[in-house]
C-alpha positions as CSV (number, residue, x, y, z in Angstrom):
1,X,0.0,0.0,0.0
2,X,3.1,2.8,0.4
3,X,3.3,5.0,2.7
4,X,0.8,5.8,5.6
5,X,-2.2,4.9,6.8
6,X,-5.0,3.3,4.6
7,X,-7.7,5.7,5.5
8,X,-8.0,8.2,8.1
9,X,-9.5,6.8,10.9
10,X,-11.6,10.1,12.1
11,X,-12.5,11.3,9.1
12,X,-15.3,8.3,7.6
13,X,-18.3,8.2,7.1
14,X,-20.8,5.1,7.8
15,X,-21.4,2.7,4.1
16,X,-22.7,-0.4,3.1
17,X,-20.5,-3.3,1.5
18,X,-21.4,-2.4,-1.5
19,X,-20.7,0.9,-1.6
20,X,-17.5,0.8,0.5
21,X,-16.2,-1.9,-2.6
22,X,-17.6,0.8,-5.3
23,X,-15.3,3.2,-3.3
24,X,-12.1,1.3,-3.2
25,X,-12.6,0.1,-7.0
26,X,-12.5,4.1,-7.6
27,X,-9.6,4.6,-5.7
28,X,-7.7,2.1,-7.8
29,X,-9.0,3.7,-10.9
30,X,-7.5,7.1,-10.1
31,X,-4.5,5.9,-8.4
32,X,-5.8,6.7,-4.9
33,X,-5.5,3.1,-3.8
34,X,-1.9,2.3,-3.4
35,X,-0.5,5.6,-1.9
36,X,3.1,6.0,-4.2
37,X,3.2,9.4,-2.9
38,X,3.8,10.2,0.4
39,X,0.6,10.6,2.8
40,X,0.6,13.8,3.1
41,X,0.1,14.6,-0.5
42,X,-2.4,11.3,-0.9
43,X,-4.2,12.0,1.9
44,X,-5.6,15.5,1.0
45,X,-6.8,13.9,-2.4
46,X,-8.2,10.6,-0.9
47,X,-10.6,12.9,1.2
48,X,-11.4,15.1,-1.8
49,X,-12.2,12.2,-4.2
50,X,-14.7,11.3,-1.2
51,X,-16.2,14.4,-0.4
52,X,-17.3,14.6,-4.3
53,X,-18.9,11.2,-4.3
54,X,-20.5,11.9,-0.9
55,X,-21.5,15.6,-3.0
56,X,-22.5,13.7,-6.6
57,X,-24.4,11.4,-4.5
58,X,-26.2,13.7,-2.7
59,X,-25.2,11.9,0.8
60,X,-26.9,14.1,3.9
61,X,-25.7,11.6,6.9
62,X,-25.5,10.5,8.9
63,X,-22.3,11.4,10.6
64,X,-20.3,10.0,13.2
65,X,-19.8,12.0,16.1
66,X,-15.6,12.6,15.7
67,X,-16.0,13.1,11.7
68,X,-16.1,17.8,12.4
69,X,-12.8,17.2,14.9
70,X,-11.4,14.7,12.7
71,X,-12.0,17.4,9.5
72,X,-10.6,20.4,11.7
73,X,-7.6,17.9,12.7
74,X,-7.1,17.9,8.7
75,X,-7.0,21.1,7.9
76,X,-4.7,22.2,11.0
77,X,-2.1,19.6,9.7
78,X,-2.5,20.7,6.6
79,X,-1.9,24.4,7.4
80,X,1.5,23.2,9.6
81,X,2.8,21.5,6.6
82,X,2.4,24.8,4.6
83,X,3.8,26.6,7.6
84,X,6.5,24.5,7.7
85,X,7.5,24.6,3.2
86,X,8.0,28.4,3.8
């Protein structure tokens, strides 16, 4: 699988089988499924690839109850690693 973690583990949302197997078969398709780059440049478009098929679907929940801290937890690591480039 490369580098880091498979998925991030506060940041999911709940899915059937089926769905879940649709959504790793996409991954693979657009290269999200074995991470070649390192996770910190994966892992920002693994979650955008999934917000737009939670958006195209028209998904409205449920949502578990760590998904906003794990999103916030995101987007703070996100702004250290641009802090960090500069």
């Amino acid at each position: 699988m490369g580098t880091g973690a498979y998925f991030d583990p506060a940041i999911w949302v709940p899915s059937c089988r089926t769905c879940n197997l649709v959504n790793e078969h996409a991954w693979g398709a657009c290269g999200l499924l074995v991470a070649t780059e390192p996770f910190s440049v994966v892992r920002p478009q693994r979650l955008a690839f999934g917000l737009g098929r939670l958006h195209d679907a028209g998904w409205t929940g449920p949502v578990h109850a760590g998904l906003w801290g794990g999103l916030r937890g995101f987007v703070l690591d996100v702004a250290s690693s641009s802090e960090r480039a500069r």
